[in-house]
N, C-alpha and C positions, 0 to 999 in steps of 0.2 A: 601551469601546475599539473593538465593532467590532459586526458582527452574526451572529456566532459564536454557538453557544449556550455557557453559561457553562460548565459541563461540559468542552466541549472547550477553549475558551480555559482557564481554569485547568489542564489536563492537556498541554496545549503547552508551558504557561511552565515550567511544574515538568520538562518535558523538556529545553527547552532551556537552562534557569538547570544542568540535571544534568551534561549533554552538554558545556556551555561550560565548567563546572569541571574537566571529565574532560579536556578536549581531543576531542573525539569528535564526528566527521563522520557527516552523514546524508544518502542518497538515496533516495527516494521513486520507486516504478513503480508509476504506476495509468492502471488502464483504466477498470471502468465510477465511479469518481470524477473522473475527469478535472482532475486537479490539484489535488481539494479538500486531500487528505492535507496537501500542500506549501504548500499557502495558508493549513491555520490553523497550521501552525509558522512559516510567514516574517510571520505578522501578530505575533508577538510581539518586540519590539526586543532588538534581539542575536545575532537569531536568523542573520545572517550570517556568524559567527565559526560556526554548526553545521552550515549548511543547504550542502551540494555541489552537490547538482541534482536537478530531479526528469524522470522522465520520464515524458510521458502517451504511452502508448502503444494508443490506441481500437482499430487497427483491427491483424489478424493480423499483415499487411506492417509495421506499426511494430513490435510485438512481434518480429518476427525481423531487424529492418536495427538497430532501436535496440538489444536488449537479446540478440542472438542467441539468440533461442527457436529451437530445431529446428522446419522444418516438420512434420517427421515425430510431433514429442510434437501439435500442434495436431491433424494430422489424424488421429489415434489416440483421442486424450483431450477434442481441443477448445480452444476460448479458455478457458473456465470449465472449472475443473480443479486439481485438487491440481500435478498435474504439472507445468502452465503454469504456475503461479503462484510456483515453484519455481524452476523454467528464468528467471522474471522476477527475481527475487530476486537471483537469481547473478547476472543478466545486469546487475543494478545496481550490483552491488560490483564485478565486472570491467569493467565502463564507465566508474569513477569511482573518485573517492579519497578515498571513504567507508569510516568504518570501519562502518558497521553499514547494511542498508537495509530495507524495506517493500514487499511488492507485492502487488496485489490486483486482482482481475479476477471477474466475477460479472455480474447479470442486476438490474440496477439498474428494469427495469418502464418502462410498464406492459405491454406487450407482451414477447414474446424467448421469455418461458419455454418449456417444455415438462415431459411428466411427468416426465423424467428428471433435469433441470432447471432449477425452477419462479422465475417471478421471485421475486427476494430470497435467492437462493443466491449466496455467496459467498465465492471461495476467497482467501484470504489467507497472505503467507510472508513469517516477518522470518527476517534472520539476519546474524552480523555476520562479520567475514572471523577466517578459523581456526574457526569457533562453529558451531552449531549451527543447522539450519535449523528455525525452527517454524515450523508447519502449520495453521491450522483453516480447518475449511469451516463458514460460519454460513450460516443460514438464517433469515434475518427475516421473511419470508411476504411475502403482497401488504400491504406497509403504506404504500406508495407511493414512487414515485421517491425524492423526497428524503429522504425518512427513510429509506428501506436506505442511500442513499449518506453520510450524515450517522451511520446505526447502523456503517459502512465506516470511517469515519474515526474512530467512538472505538475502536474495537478493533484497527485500526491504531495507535492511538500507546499502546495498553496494549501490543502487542505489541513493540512499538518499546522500552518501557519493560522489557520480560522477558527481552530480547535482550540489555539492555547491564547484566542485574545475572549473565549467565553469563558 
């Protein structure tokens, strides 16, 4: 169907075949995936009765005009950050008429890192409105670009799936 790996394609469909019986809206916030999140759910048919909007948000300035991040959690904590990714999250469900979203911001490689935060760290926030905000910060190592961003997007739509069973 596409050039997904099968993994993800299979773990899309099974979202949105969920999502669409539920009635249940999704918006997606990512930085260092740059709209991949939102691309392998809208590569699945049907997916338009689930999918609200996504938003890429690469650079600080997008992060606080799209999704009202404080400057102040940036300049404290950072792009990459529990905090941030958090501030993304919310800012996606009060943007939108989603009932649950996704956000994720991290050091996609090869370059960025530092020791405190090395490429392949990244912070991830689903949560759905009324619900709970979950949290994890992964750390894939240097295993390259694509693959942190592609390991980003399966634990994004696991997360996505842990979200709409609270």
């Amino acid at each position: 169907m596409s050039g997904w790996p099968e993994d993800i394609e299979t773990k899309a469909g099974q979202l949105i075949a969920a999502f669409s019986e539920r009635g249940l809206m999704v918006a997606t916030a990512e930085s260092c995936t740059g709209g991949l999140i939102a691309g392998a759910l809208t590569e699945i048919p049907g997916s338009s009765s689930v999918i609200d909007r996504g938003f890429v948000t690469y650079s600080n300035d997008a992060k606080i005009q799209m999704l009202g991040v404080d400057p102040a959690t940036l300049d404290a904590h950072g792009a990459v950050s529990r905090q941030t990714a958090i501030e993304m999250v919310r800012g996606a469900l009060s943007h939108s008429k989603a009932d649950m979203a996704v956000a994720v911001t991290g050091i996609a490689g090869p370059g960025g890192g530092s020791e405190e935060k090395p490429v392949g760290l990244v912070h991830l926030a689903a949560a759905s409105r009324g619900g709970n905000v979950l949290h994890r910060e992964m750390r894939y190592g240097e295993i390259g670009r694509d693959a942190v961003r592609m390991a980003t997007v399966r634990t994004a739509l696991i997360m996505l799936e842990e979200t709409s069973e609270n």
